[in-house]
Biotite code that builds the C-alpha atoms (Angstrom):
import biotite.structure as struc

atoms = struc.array([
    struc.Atom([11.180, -14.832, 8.120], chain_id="A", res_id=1, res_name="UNK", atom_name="CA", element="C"),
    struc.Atom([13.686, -14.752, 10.776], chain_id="A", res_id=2, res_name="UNK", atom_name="CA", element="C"),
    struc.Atom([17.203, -15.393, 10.837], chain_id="A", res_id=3, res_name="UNK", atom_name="CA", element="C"),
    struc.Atom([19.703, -14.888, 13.434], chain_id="A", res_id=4, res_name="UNK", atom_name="CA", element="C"),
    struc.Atom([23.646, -14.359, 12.852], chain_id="A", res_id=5, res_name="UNK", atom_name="CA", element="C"),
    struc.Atom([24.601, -17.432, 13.755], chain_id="A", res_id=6, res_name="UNK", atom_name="CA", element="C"),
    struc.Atom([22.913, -18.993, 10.921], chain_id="A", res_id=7, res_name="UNK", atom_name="CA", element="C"),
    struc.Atom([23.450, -16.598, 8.236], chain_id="A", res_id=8, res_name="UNK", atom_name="CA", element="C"),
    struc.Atom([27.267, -17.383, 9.005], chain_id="A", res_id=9, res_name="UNK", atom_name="CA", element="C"),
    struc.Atom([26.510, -21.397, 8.763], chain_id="A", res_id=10, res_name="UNK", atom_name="CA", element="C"),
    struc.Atom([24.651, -20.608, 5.254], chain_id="A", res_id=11, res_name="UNK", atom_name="CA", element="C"),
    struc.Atom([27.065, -18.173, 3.956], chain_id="A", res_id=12, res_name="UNK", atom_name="CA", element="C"),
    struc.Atom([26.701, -17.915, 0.428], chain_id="A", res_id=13, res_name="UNK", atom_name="CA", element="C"),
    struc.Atom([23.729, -20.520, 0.177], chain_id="A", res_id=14, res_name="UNK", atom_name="CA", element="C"),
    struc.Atom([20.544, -19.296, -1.178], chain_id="A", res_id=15, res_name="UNK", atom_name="CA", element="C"),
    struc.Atom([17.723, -19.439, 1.854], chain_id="A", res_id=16, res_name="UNK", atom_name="CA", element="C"),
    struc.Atom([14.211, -19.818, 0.167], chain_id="A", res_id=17, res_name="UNK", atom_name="CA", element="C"),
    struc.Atom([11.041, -18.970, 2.444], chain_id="A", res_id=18, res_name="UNK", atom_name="CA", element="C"),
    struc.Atom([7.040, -18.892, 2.394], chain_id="A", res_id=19, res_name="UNK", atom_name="CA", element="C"),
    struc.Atom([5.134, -18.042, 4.753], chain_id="A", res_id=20, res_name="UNK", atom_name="CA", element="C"),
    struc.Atom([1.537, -17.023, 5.804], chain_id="A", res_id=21, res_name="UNK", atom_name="CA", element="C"),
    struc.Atom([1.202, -14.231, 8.193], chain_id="A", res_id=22, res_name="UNK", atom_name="CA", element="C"),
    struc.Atom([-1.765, -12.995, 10.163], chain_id="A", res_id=23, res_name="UNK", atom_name="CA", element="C"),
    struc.Atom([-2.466, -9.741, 11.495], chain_id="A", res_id=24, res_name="UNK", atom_name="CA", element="C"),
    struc.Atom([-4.264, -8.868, 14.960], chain_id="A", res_id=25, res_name="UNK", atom_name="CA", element="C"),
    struc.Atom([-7.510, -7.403, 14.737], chain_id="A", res_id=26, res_name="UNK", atom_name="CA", element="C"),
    struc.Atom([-6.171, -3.611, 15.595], chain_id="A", res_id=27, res_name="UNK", atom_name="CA", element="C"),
    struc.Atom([-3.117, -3.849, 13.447], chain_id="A", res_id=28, res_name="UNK", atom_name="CA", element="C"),
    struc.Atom([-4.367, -1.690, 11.456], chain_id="A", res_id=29, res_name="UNK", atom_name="CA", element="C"),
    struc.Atom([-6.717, 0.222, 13.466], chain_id="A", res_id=30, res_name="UNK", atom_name="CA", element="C"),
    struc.Atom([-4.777, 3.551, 13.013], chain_id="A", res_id=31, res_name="UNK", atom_name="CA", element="C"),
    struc.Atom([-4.837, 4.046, 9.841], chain_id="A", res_id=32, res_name="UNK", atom_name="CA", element="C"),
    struc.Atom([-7.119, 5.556, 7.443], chain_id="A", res_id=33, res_name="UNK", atom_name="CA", element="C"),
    struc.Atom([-6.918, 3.640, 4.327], chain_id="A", res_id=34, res_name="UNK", atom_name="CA", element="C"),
    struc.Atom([-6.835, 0.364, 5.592], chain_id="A", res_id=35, res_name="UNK", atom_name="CA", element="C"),
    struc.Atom([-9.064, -1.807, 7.621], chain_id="A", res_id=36, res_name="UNK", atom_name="CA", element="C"),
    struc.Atom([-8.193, -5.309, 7.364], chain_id="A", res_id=37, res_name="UNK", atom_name="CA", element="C"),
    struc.Atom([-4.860, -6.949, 5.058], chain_id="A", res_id=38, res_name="UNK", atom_name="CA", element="C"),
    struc.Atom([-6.225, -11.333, 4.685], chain_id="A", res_id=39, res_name="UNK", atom_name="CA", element="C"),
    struc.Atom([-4.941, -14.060, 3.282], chain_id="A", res_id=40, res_name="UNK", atom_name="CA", element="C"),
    struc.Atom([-0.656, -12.793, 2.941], chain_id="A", res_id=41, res_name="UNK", atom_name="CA", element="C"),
    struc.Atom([1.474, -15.176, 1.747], chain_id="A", res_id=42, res_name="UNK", atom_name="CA", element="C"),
    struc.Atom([5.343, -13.544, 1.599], chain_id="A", res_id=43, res_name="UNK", atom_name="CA", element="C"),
    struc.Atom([7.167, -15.506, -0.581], chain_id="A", res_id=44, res_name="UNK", atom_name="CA", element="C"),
    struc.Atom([10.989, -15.108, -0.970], chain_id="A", res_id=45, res_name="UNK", atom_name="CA", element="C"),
    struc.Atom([14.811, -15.896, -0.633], chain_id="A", res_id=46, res_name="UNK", atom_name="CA", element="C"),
    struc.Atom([17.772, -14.794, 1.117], chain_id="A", res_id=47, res_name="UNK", atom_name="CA", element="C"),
    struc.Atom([21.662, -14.875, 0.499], chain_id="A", res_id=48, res_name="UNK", atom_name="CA", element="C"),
    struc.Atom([24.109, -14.094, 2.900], chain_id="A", res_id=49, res_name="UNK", atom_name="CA", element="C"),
    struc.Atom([27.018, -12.965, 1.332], chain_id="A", res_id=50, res_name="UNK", atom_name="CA", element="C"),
    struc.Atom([30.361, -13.089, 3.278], chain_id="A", res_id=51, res_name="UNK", atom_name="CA", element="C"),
    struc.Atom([32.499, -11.272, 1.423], chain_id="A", res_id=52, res_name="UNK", atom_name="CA", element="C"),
    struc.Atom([30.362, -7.989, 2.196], chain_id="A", res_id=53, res_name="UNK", atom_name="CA", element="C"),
    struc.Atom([28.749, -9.199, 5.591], chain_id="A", res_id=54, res_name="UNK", atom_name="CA", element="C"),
    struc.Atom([25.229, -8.449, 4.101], chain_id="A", res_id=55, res_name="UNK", atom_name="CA", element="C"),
    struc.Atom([22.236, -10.396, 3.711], chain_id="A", res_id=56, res_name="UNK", atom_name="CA", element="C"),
    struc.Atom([19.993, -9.784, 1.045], chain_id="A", res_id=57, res_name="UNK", atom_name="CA", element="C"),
    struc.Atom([16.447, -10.419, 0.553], chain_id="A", res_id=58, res_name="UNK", atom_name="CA", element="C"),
    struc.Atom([13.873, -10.686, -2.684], chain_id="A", res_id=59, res_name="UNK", atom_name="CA", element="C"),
    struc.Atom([10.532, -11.170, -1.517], chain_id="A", res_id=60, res_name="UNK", atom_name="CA", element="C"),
    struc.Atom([6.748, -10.581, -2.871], chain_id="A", res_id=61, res_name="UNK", atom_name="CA", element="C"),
    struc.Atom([3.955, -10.130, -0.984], chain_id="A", res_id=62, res_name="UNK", atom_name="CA", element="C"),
    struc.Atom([0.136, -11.417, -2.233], chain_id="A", res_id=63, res_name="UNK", atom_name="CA", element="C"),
    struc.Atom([-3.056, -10.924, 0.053], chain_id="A", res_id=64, res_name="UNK", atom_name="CA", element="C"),
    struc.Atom([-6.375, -8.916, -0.031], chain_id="A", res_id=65, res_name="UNK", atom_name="CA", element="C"),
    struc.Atom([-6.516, -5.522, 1.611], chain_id="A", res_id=66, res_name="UNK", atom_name="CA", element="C"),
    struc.Atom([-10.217, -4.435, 3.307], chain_id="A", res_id=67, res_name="UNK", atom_name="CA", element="C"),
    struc.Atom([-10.394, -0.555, 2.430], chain_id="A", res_id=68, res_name="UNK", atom_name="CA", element="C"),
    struc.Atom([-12.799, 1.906, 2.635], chain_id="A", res_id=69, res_name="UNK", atom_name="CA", element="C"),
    struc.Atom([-15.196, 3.309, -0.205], chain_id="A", res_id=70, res_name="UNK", atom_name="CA", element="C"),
    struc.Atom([-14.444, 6.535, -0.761], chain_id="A", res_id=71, res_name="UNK", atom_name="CA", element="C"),
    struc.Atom([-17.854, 7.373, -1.165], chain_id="A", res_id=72, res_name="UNK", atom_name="CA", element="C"),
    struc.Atom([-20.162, 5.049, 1.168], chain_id="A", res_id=73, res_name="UNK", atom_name="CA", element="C"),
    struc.Atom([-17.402, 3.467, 3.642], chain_id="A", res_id=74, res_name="UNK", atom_name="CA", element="C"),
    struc.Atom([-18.273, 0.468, 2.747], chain_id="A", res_id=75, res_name="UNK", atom_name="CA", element="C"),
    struc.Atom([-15.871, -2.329, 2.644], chain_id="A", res_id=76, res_name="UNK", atom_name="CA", element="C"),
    struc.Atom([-14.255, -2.742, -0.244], chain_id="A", res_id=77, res_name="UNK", atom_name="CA", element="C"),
    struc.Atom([-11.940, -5.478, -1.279], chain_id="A", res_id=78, res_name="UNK", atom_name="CA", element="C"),
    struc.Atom([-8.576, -5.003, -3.100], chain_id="A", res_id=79, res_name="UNK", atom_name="CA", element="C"),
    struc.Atom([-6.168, -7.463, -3.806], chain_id="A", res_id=80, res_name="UNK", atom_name="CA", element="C"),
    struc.Atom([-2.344, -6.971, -2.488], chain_id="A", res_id=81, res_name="UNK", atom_name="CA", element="C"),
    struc.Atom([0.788, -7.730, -4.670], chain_id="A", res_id=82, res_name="UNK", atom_name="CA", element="C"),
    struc.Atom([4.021, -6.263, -4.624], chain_id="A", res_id=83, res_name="UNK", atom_name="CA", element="C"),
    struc.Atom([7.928, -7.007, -4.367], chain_id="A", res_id=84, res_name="UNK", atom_name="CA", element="C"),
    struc.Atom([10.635, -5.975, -2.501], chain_id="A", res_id=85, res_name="UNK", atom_name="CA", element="C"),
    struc.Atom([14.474, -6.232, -2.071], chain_id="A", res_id=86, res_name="UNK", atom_name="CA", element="C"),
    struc.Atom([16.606, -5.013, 1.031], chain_id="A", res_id=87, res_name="UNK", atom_name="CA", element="C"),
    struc.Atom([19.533, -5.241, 1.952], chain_id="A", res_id=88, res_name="UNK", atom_name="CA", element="C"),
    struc.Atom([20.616, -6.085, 5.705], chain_id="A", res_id=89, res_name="UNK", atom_name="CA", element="C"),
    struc.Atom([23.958, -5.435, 7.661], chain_id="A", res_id=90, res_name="UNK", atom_name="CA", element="C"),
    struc.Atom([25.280, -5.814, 10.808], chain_id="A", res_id=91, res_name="UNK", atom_name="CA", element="C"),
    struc.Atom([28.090, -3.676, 10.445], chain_id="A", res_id=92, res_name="UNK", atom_name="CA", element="C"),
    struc.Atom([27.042, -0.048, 10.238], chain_id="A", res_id=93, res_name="UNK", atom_name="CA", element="C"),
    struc.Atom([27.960, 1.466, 6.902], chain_id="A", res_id=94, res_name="UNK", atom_name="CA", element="C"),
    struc.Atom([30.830, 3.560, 5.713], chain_id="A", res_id=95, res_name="UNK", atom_name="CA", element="C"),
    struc.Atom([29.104, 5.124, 3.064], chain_id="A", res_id=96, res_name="UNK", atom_name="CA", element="C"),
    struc.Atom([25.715, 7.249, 3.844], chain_id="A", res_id=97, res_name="UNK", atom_name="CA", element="C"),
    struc.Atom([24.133, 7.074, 1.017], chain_id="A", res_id=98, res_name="UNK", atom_name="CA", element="C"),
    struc.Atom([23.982, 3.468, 0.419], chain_id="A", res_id=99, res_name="UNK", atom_name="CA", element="C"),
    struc.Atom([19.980, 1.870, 1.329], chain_id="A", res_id=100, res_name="UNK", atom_name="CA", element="C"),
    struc.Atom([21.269, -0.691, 4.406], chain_id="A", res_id=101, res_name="UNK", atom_name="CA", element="C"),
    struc.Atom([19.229, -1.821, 7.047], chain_id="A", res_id=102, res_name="UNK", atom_name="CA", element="C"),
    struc.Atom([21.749, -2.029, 9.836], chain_id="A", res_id=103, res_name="UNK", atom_name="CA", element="C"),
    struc.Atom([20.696, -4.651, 12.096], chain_id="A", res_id=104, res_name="UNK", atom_name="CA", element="C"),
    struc.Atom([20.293, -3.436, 16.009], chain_id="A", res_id=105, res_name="UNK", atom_name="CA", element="C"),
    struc.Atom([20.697, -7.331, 17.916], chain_id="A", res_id=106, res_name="UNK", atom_name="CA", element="C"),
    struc.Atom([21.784, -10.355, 16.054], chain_id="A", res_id=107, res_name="UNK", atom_name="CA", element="C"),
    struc.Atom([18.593, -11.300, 14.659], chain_id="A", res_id=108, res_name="UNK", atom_name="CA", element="C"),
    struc.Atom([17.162, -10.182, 11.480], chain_id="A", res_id=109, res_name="UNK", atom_name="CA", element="C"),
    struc.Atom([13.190, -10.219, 11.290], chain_id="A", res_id=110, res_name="UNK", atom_name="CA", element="C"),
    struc.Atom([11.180, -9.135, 8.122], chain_id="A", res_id=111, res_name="UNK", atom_name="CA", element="C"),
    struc.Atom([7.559, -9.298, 9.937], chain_id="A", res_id=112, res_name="UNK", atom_name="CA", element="C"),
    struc.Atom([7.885, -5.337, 10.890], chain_id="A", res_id=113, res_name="UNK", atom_name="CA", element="C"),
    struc.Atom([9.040, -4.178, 6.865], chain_id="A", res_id=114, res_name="UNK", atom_name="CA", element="C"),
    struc.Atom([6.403, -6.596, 5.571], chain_id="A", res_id=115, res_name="UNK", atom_name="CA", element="C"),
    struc.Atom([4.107, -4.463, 7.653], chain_id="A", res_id=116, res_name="UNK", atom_name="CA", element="C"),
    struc.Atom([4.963, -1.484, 6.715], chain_id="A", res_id=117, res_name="UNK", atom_name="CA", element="C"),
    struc.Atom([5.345, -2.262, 2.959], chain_id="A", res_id=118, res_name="UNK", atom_name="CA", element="C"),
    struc.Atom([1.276, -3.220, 2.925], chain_id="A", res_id=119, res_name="UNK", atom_name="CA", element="C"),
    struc.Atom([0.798, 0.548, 4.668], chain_id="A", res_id=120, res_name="UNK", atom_name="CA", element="C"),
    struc.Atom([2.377, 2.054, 1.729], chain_id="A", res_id=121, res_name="UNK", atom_name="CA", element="C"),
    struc.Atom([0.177, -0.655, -0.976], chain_id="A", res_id=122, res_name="UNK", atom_name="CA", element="C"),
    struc.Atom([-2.647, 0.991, 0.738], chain_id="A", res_id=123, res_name="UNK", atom_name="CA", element="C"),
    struc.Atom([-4.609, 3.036, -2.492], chain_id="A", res_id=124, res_name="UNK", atom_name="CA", element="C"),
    struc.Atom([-5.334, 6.538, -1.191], chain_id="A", res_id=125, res_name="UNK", atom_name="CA", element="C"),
    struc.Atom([-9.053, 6.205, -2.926], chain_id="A", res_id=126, res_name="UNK", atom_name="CA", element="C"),
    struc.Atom([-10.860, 3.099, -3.696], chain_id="A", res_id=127, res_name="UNK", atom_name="CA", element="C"),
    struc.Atom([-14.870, 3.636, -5.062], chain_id="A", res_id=128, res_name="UNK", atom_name="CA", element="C"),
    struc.Atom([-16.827, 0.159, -4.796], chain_id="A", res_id=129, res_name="UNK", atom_name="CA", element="C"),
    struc.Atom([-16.985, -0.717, -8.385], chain_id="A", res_id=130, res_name="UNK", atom_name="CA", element="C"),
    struc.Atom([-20.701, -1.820, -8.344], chain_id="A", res_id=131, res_name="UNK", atom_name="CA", element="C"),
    struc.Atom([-22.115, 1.517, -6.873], chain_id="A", res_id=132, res_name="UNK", atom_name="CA", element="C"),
    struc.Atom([-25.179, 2.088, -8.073], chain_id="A", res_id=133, res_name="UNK", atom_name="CA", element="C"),
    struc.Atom([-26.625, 4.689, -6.300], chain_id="A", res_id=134, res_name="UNK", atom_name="CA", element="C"),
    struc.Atom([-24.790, 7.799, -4.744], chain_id="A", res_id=135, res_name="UNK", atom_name="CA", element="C"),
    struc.Atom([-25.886, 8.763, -1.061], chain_id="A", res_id=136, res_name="UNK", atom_name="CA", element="C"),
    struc.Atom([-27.889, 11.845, -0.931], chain_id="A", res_id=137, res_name="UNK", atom_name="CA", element="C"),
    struc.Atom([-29.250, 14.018, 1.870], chain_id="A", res_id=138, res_name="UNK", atom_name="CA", element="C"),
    struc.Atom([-31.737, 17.032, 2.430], chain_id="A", res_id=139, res_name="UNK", atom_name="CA", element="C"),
    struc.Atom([-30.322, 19.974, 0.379], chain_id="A", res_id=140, res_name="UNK", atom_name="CA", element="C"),
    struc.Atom([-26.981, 17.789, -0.750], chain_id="A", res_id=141, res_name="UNK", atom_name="CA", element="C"),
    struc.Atom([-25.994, 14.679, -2.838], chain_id="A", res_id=142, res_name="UNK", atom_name="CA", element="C"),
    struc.Atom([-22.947, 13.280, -3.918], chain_id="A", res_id=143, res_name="UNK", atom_name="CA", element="C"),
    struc.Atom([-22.465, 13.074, -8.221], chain_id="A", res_id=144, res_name="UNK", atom_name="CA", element="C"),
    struc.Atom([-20.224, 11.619, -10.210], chain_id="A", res_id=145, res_name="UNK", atom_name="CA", element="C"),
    struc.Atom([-17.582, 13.846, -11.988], chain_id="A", res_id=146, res_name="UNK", atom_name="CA", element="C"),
    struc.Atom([-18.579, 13.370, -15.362], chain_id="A", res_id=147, res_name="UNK", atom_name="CA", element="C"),
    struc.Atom([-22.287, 14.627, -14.306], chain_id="A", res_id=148, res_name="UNK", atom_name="CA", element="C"),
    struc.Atom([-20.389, 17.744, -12.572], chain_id="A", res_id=149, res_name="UNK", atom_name="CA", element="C"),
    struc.Atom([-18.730, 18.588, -15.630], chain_id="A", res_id=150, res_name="UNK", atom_name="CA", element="C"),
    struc.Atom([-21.786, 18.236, -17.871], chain_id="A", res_id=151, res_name="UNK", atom_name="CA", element="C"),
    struc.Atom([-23.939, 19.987, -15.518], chain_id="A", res_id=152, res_name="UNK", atom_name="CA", element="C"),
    struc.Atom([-21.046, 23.213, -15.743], chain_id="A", res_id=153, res_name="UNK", atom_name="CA", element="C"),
    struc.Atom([-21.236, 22.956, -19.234], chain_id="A", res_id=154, res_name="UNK", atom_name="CA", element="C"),
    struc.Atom([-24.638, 23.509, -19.758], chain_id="A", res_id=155, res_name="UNK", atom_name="CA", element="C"),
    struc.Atom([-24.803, 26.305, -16.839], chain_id="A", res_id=156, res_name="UNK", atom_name="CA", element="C"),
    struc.Atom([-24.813, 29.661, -18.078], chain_id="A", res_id=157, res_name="UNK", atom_name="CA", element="C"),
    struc.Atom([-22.771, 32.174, -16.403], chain_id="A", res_id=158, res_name="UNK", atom_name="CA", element="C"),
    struc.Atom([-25.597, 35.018, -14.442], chain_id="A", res_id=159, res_name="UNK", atom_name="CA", element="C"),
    struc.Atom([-23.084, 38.139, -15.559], chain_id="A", res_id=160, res_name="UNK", atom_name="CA", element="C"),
    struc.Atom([-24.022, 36.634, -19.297], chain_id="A", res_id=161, res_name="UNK", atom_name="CA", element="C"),
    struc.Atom([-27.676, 35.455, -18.666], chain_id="A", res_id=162, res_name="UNK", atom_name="CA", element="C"),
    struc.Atom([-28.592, 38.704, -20.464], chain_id="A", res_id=163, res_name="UNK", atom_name="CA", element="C"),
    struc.Atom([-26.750, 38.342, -23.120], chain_id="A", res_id=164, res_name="UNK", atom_name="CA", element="C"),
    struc.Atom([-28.846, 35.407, -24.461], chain_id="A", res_id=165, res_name="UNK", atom_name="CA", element="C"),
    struc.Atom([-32.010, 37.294, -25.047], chain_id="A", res_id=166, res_name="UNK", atom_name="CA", element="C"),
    struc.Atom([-30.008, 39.677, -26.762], chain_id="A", res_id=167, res_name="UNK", atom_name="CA", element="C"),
    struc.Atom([-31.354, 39.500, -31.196], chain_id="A", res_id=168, res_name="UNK", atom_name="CA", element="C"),
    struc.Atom([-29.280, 41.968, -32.944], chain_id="A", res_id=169, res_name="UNK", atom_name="CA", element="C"),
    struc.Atom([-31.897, 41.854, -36.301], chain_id="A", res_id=170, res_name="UNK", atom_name="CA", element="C"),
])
């Protein structure tokens, strides 16, 4: 998943197929909030370096598990990772701004750092373990599920009203 200039310019116009596995450090992902641990990503993909244009362009997907937290307990909860991507590298700066080019700073194009950032964004905001059981509870508190909420409001009867439902008119 690296390529420098000199060989994009050798394989000009050739398609460049890739797989690899990557693996993360332990604090990769230690600043973020949603994540915890990305295993087992495979990036599978292919390049083509066109000359006419001077860009290289890549379709890749990305397959793994993500570790993320339960939104409820913070337990670990496992989610697989799958998505796809295309960009589009230069290493000419662009004439025209609103065009979606990676320009290139060096002669080497590396897809490690955008592979990392592209399982950030997979990331789900909320993940509940899908075997829960049992919701934590405390002195005076405990944690529900919606639909209870929203059964329990039903069946509450509003104080200003309380009156109101002794009230016979025979």
């Amino acid at each position: 998943m690296k390529w420098s200039k000199t060989e994009l310019y050798q394989h000009a116009d050739e398609v460049l197929p890739f797989e690899e596995r990557i693996q993360f450090s332990a604090g990769a992902f230690q600043h973020s909030d949603r994540l915890r641990d990305v295993r087992d990503v495979v990036v599978k993909g292919e390049g083509r370096y066109d000359s006419n244009c001077n860009r290289f362009v890549v379709n890749f997907s990305i397959q793994g598990t993500m570790v993320v937290p339960c939104a409820v307990t913070l337990e670990d909860v496992i989610v697989p990772l799958e998505t796809m991507a295309t960009e589009v590298f230069s290493f000419i700066p662009s004439e025209n701004e609103n065009e979606d080019v990676e320009v290139v700073k060096g002669d080497v194009i590396e897809l490690f750092e955008l592979v990392y950032q592209l399982i950030l964004m997979e990331a789900p905001l909320k993940v509940v373990k899908p075997d829960l059981k049992e919701y934590p509870k405390g002195d005076g508190w405990e944690v529900i599920k919606e639909e209870d909420y929203e059964a329990a409001k039903k069946s509450k009867i509003d104080p200003r009203l309380a009156k109101l439902k002794d009230y016979n008119p025979q």
